[in-house]
C-alpha positions in Angstrom: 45.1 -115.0 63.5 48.3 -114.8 61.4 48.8 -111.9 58.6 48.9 -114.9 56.6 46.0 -116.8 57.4 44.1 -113.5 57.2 45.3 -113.1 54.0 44.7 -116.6 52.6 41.0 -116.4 54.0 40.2 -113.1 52.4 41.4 -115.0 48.8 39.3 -117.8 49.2 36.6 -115.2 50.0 37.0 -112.8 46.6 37.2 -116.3 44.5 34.0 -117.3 46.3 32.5 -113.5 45.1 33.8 -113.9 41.6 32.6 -117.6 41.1 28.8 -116.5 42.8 28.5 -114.5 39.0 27.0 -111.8 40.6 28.1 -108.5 41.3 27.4 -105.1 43.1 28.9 -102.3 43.7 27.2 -101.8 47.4 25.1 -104.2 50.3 25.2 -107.9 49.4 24.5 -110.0 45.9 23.4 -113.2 45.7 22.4 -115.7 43.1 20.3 -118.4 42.8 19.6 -120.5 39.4 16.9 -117.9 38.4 17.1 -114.7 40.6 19.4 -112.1 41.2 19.6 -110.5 44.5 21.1 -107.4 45.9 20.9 -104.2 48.1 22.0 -101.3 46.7 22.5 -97.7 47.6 22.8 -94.5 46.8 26.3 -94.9 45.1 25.4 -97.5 42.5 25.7 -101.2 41.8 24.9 -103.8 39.2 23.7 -107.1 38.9 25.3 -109.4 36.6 24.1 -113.5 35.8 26.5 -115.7 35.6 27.9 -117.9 33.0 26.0 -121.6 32.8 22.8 -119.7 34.6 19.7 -119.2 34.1 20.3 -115.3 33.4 23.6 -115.5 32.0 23.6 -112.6 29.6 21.4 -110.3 31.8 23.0 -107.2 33.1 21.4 -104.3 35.4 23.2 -101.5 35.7 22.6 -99.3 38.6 23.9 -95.8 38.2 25.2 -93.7 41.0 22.3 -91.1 42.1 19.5 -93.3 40.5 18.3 -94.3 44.1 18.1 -92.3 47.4 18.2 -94.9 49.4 19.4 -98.8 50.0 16.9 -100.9 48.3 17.2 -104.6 48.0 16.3 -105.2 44.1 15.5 -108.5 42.3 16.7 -110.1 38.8 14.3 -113.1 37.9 13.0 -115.1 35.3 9.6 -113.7 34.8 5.9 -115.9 34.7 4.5 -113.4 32.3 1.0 -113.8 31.6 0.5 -111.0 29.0 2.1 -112.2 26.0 4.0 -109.6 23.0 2.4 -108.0 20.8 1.0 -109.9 18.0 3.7 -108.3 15.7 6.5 -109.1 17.7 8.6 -112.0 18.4 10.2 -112.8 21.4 14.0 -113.5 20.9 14.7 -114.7 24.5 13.4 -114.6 28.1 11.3 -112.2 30.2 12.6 -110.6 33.1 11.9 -108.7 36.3 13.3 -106.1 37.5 12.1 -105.7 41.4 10.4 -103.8 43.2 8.0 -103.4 40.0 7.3 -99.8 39.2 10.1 -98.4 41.1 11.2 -95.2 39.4 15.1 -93.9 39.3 16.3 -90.6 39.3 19.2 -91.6 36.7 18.1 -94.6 34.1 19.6 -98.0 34.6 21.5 -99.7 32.2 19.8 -103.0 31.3 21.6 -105.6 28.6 19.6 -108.9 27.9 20.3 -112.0 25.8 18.9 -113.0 23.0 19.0 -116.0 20.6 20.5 -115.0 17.5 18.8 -118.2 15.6 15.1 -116.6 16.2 16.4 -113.0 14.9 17.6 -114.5 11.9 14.6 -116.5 11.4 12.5 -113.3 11.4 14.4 -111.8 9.1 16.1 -109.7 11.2 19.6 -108.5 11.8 21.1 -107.8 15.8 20.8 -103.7 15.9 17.0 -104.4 15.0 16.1 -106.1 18.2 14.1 -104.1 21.0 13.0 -104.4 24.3 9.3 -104.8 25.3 8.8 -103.1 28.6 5.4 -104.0 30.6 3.5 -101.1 31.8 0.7 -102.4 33.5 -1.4 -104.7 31.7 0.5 -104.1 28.2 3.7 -103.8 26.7 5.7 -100.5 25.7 8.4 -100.7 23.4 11.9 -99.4 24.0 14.5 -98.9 21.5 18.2 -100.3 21.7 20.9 -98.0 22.6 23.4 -100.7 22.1 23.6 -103.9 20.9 26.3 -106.7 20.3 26.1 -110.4 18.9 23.4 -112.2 21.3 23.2 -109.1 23.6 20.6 -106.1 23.3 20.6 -103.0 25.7 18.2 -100.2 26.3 18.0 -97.9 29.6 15.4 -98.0 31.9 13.9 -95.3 34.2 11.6 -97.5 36.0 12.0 -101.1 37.1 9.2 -103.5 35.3 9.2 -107.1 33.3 11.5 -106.4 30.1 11.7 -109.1 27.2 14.1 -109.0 23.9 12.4 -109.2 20.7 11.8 -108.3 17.1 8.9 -107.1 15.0 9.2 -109.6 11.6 8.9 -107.3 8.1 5.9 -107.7 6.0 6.1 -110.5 3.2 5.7 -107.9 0.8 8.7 -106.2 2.0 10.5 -110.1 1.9 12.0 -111.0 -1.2 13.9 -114.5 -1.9 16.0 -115.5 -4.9 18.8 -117.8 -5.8 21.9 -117.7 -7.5 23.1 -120.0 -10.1 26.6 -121.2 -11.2 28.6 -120.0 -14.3 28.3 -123.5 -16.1 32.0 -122.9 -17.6 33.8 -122.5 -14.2 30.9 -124.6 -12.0 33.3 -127.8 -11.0 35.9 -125.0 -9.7 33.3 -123.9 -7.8 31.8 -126.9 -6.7 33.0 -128.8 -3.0 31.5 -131.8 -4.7 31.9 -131.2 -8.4 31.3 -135.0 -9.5 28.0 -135.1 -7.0 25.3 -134.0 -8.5 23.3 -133.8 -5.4 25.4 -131.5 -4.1 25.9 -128.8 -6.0 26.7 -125.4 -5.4 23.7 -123.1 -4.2 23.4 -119.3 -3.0 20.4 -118.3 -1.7 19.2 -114.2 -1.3 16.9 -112.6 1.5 16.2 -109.7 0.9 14.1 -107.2 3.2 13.3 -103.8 2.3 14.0 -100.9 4.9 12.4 -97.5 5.0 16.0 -96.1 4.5 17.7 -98.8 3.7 17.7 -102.5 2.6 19.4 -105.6 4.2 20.2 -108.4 2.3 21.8 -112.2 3.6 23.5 -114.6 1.3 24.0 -117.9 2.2 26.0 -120.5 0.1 26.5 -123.9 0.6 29.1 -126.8 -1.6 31.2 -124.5 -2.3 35.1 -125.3 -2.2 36.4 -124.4 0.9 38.6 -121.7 1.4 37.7 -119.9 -2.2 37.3 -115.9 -1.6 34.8 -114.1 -3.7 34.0 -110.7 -4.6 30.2 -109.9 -4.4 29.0 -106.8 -7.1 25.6 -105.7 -8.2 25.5 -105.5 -11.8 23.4 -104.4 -14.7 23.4 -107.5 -16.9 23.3 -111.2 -16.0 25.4 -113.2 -18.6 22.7 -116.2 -18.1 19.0 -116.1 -19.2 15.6 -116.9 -17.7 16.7 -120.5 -18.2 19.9 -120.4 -16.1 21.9 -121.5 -19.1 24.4 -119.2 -20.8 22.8 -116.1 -22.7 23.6 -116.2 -26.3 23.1 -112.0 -26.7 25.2 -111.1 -23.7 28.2 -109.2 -24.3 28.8 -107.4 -21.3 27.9 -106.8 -17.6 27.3 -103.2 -17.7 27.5 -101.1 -15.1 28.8 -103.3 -11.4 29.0 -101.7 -7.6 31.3 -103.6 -5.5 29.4 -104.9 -2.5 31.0 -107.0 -0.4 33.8 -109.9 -0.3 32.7 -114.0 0.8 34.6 -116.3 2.1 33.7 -119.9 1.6 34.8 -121.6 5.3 36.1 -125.6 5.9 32.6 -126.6 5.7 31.6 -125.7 2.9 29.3 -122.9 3.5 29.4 -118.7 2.9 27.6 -116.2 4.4 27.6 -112.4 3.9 25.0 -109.6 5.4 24.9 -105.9 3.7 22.5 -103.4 4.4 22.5 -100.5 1.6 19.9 -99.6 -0.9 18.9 -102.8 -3.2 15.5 -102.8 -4.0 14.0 -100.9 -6.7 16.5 -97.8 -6.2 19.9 -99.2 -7.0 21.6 -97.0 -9.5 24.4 -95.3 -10.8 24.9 -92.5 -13.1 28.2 -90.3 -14.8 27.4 -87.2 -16.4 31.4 -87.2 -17.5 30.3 -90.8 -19.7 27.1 -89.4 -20.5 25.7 -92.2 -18.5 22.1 -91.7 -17.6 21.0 -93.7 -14.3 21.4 -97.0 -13.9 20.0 -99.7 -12.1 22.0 -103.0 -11.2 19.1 -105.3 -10.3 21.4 -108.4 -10.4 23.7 -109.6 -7.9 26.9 -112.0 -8.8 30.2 -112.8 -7.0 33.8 -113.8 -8.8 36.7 -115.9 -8.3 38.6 -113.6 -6.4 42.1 -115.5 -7.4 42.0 -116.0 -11.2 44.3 -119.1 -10.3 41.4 -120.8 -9.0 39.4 -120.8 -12.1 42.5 -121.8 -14.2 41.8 -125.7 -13.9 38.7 -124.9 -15.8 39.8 -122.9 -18.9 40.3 -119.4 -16.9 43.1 -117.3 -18.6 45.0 -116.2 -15.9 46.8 -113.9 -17.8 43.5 -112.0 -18.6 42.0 -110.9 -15.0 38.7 -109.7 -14.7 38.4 -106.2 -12.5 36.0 -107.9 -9.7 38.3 -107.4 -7.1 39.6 -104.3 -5.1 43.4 -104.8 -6.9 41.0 -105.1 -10.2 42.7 -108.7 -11.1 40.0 -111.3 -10.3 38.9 -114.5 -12.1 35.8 -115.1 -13.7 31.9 -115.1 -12.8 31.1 -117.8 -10.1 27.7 -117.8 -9.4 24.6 -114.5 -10.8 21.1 -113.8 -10.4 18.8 -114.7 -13.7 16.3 -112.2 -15.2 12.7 -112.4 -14.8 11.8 -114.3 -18.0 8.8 -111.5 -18.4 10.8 -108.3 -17.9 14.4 -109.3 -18.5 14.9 -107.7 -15.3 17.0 -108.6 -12.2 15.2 -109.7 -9.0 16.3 -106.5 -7.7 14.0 -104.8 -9.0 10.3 -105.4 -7.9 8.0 -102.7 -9.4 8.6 -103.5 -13.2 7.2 -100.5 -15.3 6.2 -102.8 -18.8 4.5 -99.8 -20.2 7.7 -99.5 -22.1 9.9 -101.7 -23.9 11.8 -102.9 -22.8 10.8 -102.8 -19.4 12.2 -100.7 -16.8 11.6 -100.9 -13.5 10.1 -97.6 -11.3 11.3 -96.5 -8.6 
């Protein structure tokens, strides 16, 4: 045979390998729609699913020294008869890692997929997912050492059934609000200002953490393409009602948060993870201010220009931006009609008057 048709056949042979989806660093890999399949030695290897199949996402990663001799191993989709724990929820699918019970000198590496829909759904954000490992005729739990959009990975010393998932918070430790619209600058706001059944809305999630909260905002009917600036602040300008408060005069004390984005469609979305609930304060000795919560949470017109069509002095920027020249209030939290406090704060003290809220 010709150097060339030597050559041309080794080609077609690596695109063959890189189109199987499945690789490893020693002995053969093979795939089939649900399993995995290699034989690996001494020096390492890894087994990788490939896109469009049945384990795309899944990734083993054999270490160099974990093994001290070939061993064919198995990736599969797993029949799993012992479900999760009753706290947890499964994000995406079982699998195992063969021969069961196999135990490595060095730990593999060991990435799965997992929906990003269900993690949301349980009120959860990505680096909270974990790996369920079964041992026997129950699951272990094994913490992330890594973890990406969809993807979760935690190292593995023995090889066993492994499933993604996440444990869902308490609904004492969930707590839900909404935002409503500054009446004065609402159709600048609004995607569909003359539509009343499509009006701007903001909802909150809140879930508290033991050191620190996460919250998710979600907008929808909002102008595409505004920017925002999100800040928690002492004082809501509305009341109870959602209608313009007649004694405000001020939003007190404000800690910049975050910046939104409202995309083509309409909708915004922001995730922060900091202390909210309860604790949120600030205090300067220099002013002689005492602490101070900011239970309420608001976001501006970050381009006074796009508030101008609806009264907004341009020439009079408010400081809700990180240049300190933003436009007005777009959308803010109202106070509990009770308390007069912002829904950030969830242990009112009304011992006192006015209430305060106890950390």
């Amino acid at each position: 045979m010709s150097c060339i048709a030597r050559t041309g056949l080794m080609t077609l042979l690596a695109a063959a390998a890189i189109l199987s989806g499945c690789s490893a660093s020693s002995g053969d890999a093979k795939e089939e729609s649900d399993t995995l399949r290699a034989t690996i030695g001494p020096e390492g290897g890894e087994l990788t699913g490939a896109v469009g199949s049945k384990l795309e996402g899944v990734h083993v990663v054999i270490p160099a020294g974990a093994l001290s001799a070939a061993t064919d191993l198995q990736v599969k989709l797993a029949d799993v008869g012992t479900p999760l724990p009753a706290t947890a929820v499964a994000c995406g699918p079982t699998v195992e890692i063969l021969p069961a019970g196999l135990k490595l000198a060095v730990p593999a590496s060991v990435t799965l997929p997992f929906d990003q829909t269900k993690v949301e759904n349980s009120q959860r954000f990505e680096d909270e997912v974990k790996v369920w490992v079964l041992e026997g005729d129950h699951w272990g739990q094994q913490l992330q050492t890594d973890s990406q959009e969809s993807r979760v990975t935690i190292n593995l010393d023995a090889l066993s059934d492994v499933a993604a998932g996440v444990n869902p918070p308490k609904d004492v430790d969930v707590v839900k609000f909404h935002l409503v619209p500054n009446p004065k600058f609402a159709k600048c706001l609004a995607q569909y200002p003359d539509d009343p059944s499509r009006q701007p809305t903001a909802d909150v999630v809140i879930v508290r953490g033991d050191q620190r909260d996460s919250l998710r905002l979600n907008a929808k009917y909002i102008k595409p393409k505004l920017a925002f600036d999100m800040f928690t602040v002492e004082h809501s300008s509305l009341g109870a009602d959602g209608k313009p408060d007649p004694s405000f005069t001020n939003f007190g004390l404000a800690w910049y948060q975050s910046d939104l984005q409202a995309h083509d469609d309409g909708y915004a979305h922001v995730d922060i993870r900091t202390i909210l609930l309860d604790q949120i304060f600030g205090f300067d000795p220099a002013a002689t201010l005492p602490p101070t919560g900011t239970f309420h949470v608001g976001f501006w017109f970050n381009d006074p220009n796009d508030a101008a069509p609806c009264g907004f002095d341009v020439t009079k920027p408010t400081p809700f931006n990180g240049d300190h020249l933003a436009g007005p209030l777009a959308m803010i939290s109202v106070p509990d009609a009770t308390t007069n406090l912002g829904p950030l704060c969830t242990k009112p003290d009304t011992s006192v008057t006015p209430a305060r809220c106890s950390p």
